[in-house]
N, C-alpha and C positions, 0 to 999 in steps of 0.2 A: 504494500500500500504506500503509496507515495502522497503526502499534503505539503500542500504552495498553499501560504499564506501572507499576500503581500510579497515581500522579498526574501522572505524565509521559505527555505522547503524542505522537505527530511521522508525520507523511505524506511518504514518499518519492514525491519524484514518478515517473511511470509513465517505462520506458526510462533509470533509473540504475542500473538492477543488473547486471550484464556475467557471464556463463556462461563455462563452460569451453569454447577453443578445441576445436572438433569433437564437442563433444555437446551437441544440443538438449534434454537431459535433467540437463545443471547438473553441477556445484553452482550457484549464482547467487549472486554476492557484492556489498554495497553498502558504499563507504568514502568517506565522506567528512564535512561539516558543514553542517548544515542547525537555522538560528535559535541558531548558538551550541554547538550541542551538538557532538560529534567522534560519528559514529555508525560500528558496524562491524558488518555484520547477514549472515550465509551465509542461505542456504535450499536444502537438499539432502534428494533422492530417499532415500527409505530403503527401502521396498517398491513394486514398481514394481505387481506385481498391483492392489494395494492401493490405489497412488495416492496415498502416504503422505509425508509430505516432516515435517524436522526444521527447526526455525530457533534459530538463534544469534544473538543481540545485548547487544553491549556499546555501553555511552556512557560519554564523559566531557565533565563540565560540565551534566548533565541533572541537575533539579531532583527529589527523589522526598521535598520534603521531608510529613511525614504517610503517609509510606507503611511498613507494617510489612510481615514475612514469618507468613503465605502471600501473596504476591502478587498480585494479578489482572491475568491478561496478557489482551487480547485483540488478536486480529489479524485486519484486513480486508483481503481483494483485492478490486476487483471488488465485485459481492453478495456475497462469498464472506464469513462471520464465523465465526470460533471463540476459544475463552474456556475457558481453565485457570487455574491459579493453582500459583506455583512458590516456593519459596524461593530468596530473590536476595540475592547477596553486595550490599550496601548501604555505600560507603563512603562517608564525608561529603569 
């Protein structure tokens, strides 16, 4: 999984994420540090018809310097891309 946010981006590598015991359907949580950064990223089912999942990530120590609010997130799994843009709490 790779997340761009802003001028920062970082690839998790594949089988760090750890699911909730007894449901192959998550949440999925990754905690830990990777090139420095402290990363903390959920990815949870929101509609299941849907196929719809939320993600949450926070870092500390990631660099965002040049980056203002609206954001630009994007996130890859796989071939899989998608690309919003968020206002993010930004502290130095």
């Amino acid at each position: 999984m790779t997340l761009t946010v802003g001028t920062f981006s970082t690839t998790i590598p594949p089988g760090s994420f750890k699911g909730s015991k007894g449901s192959a359907a998550g949440p999925f949580k990754f905690e830990g540090t990777i090139n420095g950064v402290a990363l903390e990223v959920k990815i949870a089912l929101t509609n299941t018809g849907l196929r719809q999942y939320s993600l949450q990530a926070e870092a500390s120590s990631a660099s965002l310097t040049g980056t203002t609010n609206p954001v630009p997130v994007t996130l890859t799994i796989g071939d899989d891309t998608s690309s919003t843009s968020i206002n993010a709490e930004i502290r130095s």
